[in-house]
Residue frames as qw, qx, qy, qz and C-alpha x, y, z in Angstrom:
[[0.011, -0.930, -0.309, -0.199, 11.16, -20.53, -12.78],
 [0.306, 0.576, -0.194, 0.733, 13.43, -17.33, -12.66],
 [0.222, -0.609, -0.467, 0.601, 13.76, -15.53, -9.06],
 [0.298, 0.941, 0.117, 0.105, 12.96, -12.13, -9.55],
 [0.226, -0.806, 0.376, 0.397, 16.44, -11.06, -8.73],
 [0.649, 0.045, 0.701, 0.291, 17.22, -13.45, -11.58],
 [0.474, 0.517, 0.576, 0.419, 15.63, -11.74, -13.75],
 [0.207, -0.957, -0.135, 0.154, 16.60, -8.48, -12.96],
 [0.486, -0.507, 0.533, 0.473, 19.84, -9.23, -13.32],
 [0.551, 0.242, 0.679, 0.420, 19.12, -10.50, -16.71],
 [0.136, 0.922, 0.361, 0.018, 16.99, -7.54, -17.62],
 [0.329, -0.860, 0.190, 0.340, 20.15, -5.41, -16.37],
 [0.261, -0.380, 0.667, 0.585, 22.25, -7.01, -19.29],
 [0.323, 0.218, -0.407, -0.826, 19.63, -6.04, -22.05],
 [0.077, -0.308, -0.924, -0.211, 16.98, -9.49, -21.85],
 [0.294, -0.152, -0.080, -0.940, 13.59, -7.37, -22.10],
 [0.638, -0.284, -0.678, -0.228, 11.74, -10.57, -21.69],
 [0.527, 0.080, -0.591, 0.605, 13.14, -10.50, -18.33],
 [0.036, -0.102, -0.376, 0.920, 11.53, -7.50, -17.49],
 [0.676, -0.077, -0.403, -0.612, 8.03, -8.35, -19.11],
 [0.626, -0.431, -0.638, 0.127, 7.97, -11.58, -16.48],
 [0.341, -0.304, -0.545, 0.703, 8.87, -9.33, -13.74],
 [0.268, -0.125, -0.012, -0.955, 6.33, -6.47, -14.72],
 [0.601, -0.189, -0.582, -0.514, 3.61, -9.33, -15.00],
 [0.587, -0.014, -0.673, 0.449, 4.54, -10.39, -11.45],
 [0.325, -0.465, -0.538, 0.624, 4.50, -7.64, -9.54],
 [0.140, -0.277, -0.302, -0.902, 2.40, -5.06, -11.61],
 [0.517, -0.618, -0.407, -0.431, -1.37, -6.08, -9.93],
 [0.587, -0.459, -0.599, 0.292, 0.54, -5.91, -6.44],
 [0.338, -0.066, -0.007, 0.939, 1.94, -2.69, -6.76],
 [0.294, -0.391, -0.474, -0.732, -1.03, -1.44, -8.39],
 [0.640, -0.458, -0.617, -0.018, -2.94, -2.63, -5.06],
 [0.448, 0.007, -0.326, 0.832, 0.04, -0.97, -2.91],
 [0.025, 0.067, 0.153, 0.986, -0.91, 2.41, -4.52],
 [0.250, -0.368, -0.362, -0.819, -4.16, 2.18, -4.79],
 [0.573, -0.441, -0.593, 0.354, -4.74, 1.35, -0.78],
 [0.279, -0.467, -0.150, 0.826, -3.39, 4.98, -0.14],
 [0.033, -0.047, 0.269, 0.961, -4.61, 6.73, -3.05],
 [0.555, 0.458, 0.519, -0.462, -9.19, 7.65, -4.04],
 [0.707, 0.540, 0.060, -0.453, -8.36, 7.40, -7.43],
 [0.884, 0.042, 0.424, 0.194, -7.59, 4.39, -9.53],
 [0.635, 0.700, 0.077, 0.319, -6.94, 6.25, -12.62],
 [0.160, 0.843, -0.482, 0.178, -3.78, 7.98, -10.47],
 [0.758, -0.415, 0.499, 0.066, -2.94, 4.84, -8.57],
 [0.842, 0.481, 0.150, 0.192, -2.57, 3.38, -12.47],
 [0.366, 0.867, -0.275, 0.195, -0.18, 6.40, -13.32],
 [0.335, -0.680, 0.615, -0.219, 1.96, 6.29, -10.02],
 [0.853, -0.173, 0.480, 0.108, 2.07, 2.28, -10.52],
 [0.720, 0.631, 0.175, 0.228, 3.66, 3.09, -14.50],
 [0.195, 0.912, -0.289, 0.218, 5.67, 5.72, -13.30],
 [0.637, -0.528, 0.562, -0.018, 7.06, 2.66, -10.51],
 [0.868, 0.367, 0.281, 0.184, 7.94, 0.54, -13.90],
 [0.468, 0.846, -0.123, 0.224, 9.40, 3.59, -15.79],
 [0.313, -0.796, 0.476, -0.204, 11.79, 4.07, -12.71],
 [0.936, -0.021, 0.350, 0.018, 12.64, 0.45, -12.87],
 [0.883, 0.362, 0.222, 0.200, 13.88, 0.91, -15.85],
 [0.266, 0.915, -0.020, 0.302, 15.45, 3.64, -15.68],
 [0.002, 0.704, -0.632, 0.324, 17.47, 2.76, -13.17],
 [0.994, -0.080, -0.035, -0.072, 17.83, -0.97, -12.97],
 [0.533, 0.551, -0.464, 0.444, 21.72, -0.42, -13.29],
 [0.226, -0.574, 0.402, -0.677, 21.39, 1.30, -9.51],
 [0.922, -0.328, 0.015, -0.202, 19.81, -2.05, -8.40],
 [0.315, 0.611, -0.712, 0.141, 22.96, -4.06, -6.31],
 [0.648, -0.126, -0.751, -0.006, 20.83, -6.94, -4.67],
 [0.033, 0.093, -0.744, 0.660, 21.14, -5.83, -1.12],
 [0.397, 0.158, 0.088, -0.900, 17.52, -5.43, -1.41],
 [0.404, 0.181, 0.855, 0.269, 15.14, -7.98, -2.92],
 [0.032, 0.335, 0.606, 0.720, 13.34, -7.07, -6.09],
 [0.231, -0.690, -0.628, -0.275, 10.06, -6.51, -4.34],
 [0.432, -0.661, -0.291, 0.541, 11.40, -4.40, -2.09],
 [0.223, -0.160, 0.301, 0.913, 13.21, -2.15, -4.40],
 [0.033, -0.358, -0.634, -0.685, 9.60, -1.89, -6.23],
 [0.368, -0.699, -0.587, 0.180, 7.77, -1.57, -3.32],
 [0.447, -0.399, -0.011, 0.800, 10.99, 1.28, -2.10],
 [0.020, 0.146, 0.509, 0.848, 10.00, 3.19, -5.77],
 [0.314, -0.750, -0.479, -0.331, 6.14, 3.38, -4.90],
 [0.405, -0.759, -0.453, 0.234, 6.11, 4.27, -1.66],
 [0.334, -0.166, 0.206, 0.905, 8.98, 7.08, -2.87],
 [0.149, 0.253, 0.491, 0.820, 6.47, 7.91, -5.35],
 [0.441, -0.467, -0.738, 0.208, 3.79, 8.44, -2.65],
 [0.415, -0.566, -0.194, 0.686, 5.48, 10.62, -0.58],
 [0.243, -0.056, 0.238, 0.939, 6.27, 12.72, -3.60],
 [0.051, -0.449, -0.677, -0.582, 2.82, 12.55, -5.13],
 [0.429, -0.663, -0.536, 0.298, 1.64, 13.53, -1.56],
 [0.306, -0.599, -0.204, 0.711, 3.72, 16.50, -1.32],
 [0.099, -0.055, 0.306, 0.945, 2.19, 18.06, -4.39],
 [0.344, -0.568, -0.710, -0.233, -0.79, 17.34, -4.23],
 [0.480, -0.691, -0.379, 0.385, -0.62, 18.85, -0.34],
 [0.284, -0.246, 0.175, 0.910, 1.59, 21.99, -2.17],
 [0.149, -0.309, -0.585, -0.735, -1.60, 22.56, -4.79],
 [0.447, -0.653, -0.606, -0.079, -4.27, 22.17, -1.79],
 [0.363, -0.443, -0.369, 0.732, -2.42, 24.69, 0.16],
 [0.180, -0.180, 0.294, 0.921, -2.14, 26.97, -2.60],
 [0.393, -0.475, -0.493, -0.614, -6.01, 26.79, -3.71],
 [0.585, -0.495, 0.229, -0.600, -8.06, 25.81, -0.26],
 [0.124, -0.237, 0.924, -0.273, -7.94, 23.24, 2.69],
 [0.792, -0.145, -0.180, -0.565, -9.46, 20.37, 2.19],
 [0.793, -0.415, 0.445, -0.027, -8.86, 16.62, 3.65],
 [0.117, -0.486, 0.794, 0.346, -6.41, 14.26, 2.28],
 [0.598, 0.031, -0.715, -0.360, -7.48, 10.95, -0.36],
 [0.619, -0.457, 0.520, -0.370, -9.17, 8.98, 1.66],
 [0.209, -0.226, 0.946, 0.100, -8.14, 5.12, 0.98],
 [0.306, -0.016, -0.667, -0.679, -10.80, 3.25, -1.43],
 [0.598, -0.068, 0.660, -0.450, -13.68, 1.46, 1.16],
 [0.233, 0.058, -0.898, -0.368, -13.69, -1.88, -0.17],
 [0.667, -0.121, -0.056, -0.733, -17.03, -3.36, -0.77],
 [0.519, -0.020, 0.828, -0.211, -18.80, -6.30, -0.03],
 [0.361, 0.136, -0.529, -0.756, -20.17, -8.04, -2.70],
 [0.598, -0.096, 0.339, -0.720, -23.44, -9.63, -1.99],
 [0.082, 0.009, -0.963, -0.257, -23.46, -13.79, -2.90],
 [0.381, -0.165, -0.694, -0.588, -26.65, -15.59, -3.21],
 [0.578, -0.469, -0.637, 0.200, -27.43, -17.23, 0.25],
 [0.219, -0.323, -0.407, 0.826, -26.76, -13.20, 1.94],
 [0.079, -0.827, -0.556, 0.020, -29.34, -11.07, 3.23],
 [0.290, 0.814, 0.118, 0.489, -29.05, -7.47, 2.41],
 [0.602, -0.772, 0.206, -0.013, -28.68, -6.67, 6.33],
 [0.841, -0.393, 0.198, 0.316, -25.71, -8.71, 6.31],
 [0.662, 0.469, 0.142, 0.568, -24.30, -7.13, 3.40],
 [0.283, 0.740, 0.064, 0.606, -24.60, -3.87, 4.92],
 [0.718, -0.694, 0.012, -0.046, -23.33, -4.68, 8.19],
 [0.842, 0.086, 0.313, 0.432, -20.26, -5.98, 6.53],
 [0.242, 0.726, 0.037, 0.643, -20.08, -2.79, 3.89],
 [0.543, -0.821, -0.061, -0.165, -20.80, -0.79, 7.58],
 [0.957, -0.273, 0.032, 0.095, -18.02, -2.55, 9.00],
 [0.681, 0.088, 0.194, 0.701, -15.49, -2.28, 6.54],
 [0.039, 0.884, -0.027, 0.464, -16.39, 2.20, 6.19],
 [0.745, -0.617, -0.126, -0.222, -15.73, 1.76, 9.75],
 [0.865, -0.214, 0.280, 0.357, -12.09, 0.38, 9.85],
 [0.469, 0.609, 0.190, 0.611, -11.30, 2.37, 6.57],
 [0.166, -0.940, 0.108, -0.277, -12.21, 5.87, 8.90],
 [0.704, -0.709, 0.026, -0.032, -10.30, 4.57, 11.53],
 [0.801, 0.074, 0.188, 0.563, -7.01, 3.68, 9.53],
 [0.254, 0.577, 0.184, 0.754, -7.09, 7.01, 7.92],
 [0.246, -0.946, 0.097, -0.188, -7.31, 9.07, 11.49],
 [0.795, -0.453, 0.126, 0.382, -4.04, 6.94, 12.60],
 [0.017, 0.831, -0.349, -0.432, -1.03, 9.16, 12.43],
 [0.642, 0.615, -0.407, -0.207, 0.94, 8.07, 8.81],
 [0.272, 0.432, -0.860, -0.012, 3.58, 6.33, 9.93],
 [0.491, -0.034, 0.774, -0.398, 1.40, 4.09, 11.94],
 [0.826, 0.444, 0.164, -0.306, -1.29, 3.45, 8.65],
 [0.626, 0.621, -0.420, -0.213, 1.17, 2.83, 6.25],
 [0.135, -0.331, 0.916, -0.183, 3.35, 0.32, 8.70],
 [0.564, 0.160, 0.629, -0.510, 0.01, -1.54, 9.06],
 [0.712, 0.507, -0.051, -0.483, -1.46, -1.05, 5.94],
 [0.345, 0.560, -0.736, -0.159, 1.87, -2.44, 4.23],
 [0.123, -0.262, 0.930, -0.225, 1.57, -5.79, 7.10],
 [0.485, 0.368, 0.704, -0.365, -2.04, -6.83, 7.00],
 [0.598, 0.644, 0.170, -0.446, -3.62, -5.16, 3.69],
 [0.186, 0.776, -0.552, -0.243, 0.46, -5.85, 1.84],
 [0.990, -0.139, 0.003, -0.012, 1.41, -8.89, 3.21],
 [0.469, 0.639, -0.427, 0.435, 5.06, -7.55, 3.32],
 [0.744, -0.487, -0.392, 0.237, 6.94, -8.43, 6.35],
 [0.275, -0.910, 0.007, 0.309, 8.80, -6.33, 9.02],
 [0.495, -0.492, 0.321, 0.641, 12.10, -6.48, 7.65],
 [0.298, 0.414, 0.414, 0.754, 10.82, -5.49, 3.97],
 [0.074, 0.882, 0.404, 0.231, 8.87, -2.70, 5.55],
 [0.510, -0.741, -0.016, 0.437, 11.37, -1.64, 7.40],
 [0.674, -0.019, 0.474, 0.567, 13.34, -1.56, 4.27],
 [0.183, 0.609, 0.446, 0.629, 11.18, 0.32, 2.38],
 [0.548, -0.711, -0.413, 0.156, 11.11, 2.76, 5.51],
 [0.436, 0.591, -0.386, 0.559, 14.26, 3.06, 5.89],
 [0.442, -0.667, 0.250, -0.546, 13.91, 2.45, 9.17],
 [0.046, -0.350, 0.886, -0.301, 15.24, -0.28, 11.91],
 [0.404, -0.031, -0.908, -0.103, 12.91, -3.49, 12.51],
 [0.229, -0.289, -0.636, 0.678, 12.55, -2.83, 15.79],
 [0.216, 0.090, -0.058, -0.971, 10.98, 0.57, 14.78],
 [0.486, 0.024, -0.516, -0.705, 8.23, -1.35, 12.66],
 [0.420, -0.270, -0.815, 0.294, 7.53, -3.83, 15.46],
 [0.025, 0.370, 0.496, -0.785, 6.87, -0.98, 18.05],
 [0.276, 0.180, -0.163, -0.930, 4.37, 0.88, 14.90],
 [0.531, -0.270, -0.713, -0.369, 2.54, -2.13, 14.31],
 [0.429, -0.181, -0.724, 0.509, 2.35, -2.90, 17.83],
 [0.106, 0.441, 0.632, -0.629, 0.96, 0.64, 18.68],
 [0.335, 0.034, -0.438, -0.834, -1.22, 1.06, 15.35],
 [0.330, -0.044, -0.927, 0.172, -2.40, -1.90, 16.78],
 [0.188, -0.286, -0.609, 0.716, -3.36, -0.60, 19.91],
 [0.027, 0.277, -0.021, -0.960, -4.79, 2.40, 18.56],
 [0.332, -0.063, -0.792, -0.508, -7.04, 0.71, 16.01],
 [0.421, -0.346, -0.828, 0.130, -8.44, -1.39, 18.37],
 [0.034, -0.560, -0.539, 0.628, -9.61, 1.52, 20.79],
 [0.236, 0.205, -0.227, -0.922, -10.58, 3.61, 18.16],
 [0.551, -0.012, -0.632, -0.544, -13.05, 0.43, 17.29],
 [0.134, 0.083, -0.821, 0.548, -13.68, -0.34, 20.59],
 [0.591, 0.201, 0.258, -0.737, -17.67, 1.28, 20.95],
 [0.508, 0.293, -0.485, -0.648, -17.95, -0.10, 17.48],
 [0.629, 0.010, -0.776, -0.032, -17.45, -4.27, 17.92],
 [0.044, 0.012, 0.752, -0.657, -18.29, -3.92, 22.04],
 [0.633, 0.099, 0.209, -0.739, -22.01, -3.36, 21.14],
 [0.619, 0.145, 0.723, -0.271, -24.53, -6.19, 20.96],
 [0.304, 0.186, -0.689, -0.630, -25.03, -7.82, 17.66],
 [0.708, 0.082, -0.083, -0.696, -28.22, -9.08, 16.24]]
């Protein structure tokens, strides 16, 4: 099996296949990425096509220091920021409202759970969603990227642009910050 920088490289000297295994790869994580930060799928979809189109468009500009997933990761979260600041340029310019809030994953209910438990669980997980989405940005998205991504420090840092260190101390006090903000919540008595 190809790395992905493997096939990048290959892709970079015209093999299309190349880039069809690496879209199939990392297309449902990206997609995921985006649609953590964004309330609607149908624009996470766009913003996860427009991280492909950019691919291609400038696979030449790739020079390895980076690994593939980073660079794809580096292209969403670019596209983010932008999509953010129109979006936040159209909301000024009509009326204030809040930002997207992040999707609130469900629970899905199996056979052997009791409704209660489902909606302790659903409860739960609104709960954690609010609480991610009052932490200042650079704290949610450091997190979001480590626990919800599975990307480590030195690729978020990457995609960051920021030092290691930096993303240590943001997890560290998103961390913190989380945890008292959910402090009333998981301290009370369960059933």
């Amino acid at each position: 099996m190809d790395t992905d920088e493997d096939l990048l490289r290959a892709f970079q000297q015209g093999d299309e296949q190349a880039f069809t295994q690496l879209y199939q790869r990392h297309r449902a994580p990206v997609y995921r990425f985006l649609a953590r930060r964004l309330s609607s799928p149908a624009r996470a979809e766009e913003l996860c096509q427009d991280v492909f189109v950019a691919l291609v468009e400038h696979a030449g500009s790739w020079r390895g220091e980076a690994s593939v997933k980073t660079y794809l990761y580096r292209i969403a979260f670019n596209r983010l920021v932008s999509d953010a600041r129109r979006r936040e340029h159209r909301v000024m310019a009509a009326s204030p409202t809040t930002p997207d809030d992040e999707p609130l994953p469900a629970v899905e209910p199996t056979a052997v759970e009791r409704p209660d438990t489902v909606f302790e669980l659903n409860e739960r997980a609104r709960l954690v969603r609010d609480a991610l989405v009052e932490l200042p940005p650079d704290f949610r998205d450091t997190l979001v990227m480590k626990e919800y991504d599975g990307l480590s420090c030195e690729e978020i840092a990457d995609i960051l642009g920021v030092a290691v260190g930096t993303v240590k101390s943001r997890l560290f006090r998103a961390k913190l910050e989380l945890k008292r903000r959910l402090t009333d919540f998981f301290a009370s008595p369960t059933r």
